[in-house]
N, C-alpha and C positions, 0 to 999 in steps of 0.2 A: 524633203524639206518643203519645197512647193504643197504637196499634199497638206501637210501638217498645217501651212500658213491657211490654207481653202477651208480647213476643218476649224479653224480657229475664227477665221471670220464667220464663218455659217453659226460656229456656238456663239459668238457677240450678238447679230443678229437675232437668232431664236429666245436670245436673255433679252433685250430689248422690245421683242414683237409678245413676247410674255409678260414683261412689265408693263405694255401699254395698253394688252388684254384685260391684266388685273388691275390698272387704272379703270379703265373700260367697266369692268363690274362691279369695281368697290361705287361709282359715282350711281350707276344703275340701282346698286339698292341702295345707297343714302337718299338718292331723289331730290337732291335737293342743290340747281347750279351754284348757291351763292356758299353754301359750306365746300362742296367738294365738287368741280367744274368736269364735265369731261374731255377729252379727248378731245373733242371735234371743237367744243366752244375756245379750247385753248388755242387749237390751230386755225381756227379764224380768227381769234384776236391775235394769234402770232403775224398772220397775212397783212393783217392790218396792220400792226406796227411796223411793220420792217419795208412796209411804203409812206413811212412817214420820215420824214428827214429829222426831227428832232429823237427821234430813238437812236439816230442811226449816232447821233453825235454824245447820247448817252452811252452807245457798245463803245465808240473810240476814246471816251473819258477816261470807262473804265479799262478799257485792251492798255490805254499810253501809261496807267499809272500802274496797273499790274507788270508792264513790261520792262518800264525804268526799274520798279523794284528787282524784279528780275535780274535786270542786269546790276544794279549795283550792288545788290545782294553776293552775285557769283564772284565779284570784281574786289571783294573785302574776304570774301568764303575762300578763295581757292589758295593767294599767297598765306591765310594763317591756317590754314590746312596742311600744309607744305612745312609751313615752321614747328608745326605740332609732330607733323611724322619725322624729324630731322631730331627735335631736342625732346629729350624723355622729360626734361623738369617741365615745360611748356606744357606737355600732354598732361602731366599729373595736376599743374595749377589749372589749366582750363575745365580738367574734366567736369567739378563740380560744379563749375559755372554753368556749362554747357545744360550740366542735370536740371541745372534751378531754373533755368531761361524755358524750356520747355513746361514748366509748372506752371505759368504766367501766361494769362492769355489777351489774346490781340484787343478784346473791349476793355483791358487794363490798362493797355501802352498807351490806347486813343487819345484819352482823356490828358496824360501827360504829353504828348507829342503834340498838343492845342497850344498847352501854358508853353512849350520852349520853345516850337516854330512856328505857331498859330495854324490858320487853315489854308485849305486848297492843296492843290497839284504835291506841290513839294513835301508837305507832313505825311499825305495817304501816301506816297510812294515809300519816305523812309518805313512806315508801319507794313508797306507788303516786303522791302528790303528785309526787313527783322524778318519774315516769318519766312522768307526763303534762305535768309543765312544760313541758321542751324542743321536742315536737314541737307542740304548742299556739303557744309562744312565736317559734318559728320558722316558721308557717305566715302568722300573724299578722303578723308584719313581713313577711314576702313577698306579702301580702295590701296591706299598706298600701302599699307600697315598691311594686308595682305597679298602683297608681291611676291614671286618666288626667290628668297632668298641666294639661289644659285645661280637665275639669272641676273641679277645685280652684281653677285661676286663677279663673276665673269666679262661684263661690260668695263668695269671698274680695275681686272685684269688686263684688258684691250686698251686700256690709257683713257676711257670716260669716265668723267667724273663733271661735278656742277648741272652748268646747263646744259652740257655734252649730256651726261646720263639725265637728265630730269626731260629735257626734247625729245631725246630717241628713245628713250628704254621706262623710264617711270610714268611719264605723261599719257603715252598711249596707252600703256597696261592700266593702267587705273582709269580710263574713259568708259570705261562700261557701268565704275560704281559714279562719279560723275555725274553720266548720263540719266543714272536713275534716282540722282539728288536730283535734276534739274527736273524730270517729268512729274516728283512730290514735290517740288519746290516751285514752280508754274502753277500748280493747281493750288496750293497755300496763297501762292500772290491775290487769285482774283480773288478770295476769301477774304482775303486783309483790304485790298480793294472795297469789297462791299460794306466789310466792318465799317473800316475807314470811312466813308461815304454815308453811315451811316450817323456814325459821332459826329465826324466833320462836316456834314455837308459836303457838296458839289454840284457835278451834274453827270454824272453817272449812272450807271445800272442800281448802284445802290442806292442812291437819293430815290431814284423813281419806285425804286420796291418800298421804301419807307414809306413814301405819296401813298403810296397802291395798297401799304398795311394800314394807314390811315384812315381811307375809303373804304376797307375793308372788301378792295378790290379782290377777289377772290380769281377768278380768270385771268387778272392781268397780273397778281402776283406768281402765277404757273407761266403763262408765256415770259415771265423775265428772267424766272428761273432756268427755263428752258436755253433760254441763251447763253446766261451764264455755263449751265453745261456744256453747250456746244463749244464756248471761248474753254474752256478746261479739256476740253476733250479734243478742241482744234491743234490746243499745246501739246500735248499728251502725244497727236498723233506726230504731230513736225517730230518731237526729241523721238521719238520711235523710229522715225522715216531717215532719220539722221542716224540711230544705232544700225539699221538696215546696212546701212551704205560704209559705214565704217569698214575700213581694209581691215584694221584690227583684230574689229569684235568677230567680225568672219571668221578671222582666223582662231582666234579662240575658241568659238562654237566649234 
């Protein structure tokens, strides 16, 4: 297992020292820093920003309103998750809804989430909330909806039932599909973040990428991107660090 996780980081590594090679040459033959920057001018201007104290208050704009979504996202996602796997009419009437909500995308909501709650903090959060519901909510029910039907019978044999079977027996088994709503649903947030920030205004990572598309800042549109990765990727790696450690999922694998 050890071996496996070593060979696994070495191939993340070698994808990444690859992709900043082929950054690295595409910039060499363009020639040119203001269409395509490279490497080095990106990570000097990244140095630069990240000793400046006003960037540092645009990464926690956008980390607070990605996060609140986040959580209130999972906090609306997981009890109609639970109601969907318990009643088949619930399953059948949301389905089609579920279908249409993903057809819709987040510079559609923006525009309406201005006219009902106006701007700042509280609008861009409800628009990164929406875009983490759905895949939370649906991983969740696929999660529950494939339990082993014989381990259920059996719990439900032993006198569990309610919250008895949903704490010890449903909840845990189903934290792996969960787990991997939350790591697609994290990385939707800072997107809707940016969206948001975008439409709305703030003082965010996305405002400042708007300033920087304006300018036709070309290096400082890669160092914010850059960031933005690293917040998606910072999340990605926590809910991962967090399936690690599960007693559970162990036990499952």
């Amino acid at each position: 297992m050890e071996l496996f996780g070593i060979k696994r980081q070495l191939a993340s590594t070698a994808g990444l020292v690859g992709l900043v090679a082929l950054w690295a040459s595409g910039a060499l033959i363009v020639g040119n820093q203001a269409l395509l920057p490279s490497p080095l001018a990106v990570g000097l201007r990244l140095v630069n920003d990240v000793t400046n104290p006003l960037f540092w208050n645009s990464v926690w704009h956008t980390f607070a309103e990605s996060l609140l979504g986040c959580v209130f996202g999972t906090l609306f996602a997981l009890p109609l998750a639970y109601l969907i796997y318990k009643n088949a009419w619930l399953s059948a009437a949301c389905a089609p809804l579920v279908s249409v909500s993903q057809a819709i995308p987040s510079v559609a909501i923006a525009p309406l989430l201005v006219i009902w709650i106006g701007y700042g903090l509280v609008a861009i959060s409800v628009l990164c909330a929406l875009m983490v519901f759905f895949p939370i909510l649906v991983n969740t029910v696929l999660g529950l909806k494939s339990l082993p039907a014989d381990v259920i019978e059996a719990a439900r044999l032993d006198g569990a039932g309610g919250l008895t079977l949903l704490a010890l027996i449903e909840a845990p088994l189903a934290l792996p599909a969960l787990l991997a709503g939350l790591r697609n649903g994290f990385t939707l947030s800072v997107i809707g973040a940016v969206v948001g920030e975008f439409v709305m205004g703030g003082q965010g990572l996305g405002a400042r990428l708007s300033l920087q598309s304006a300018a036709a800042d070309m290096t400082g549109l890669f160092s914010t991107v850059t960031v933005l990765c690293f917040l998606a990727a910072l999340a990605f790696a926590s809910i991962a660090a967090i399936e690690r450690h599960s007693q559970t999922i162990r036990a499952l694998r």
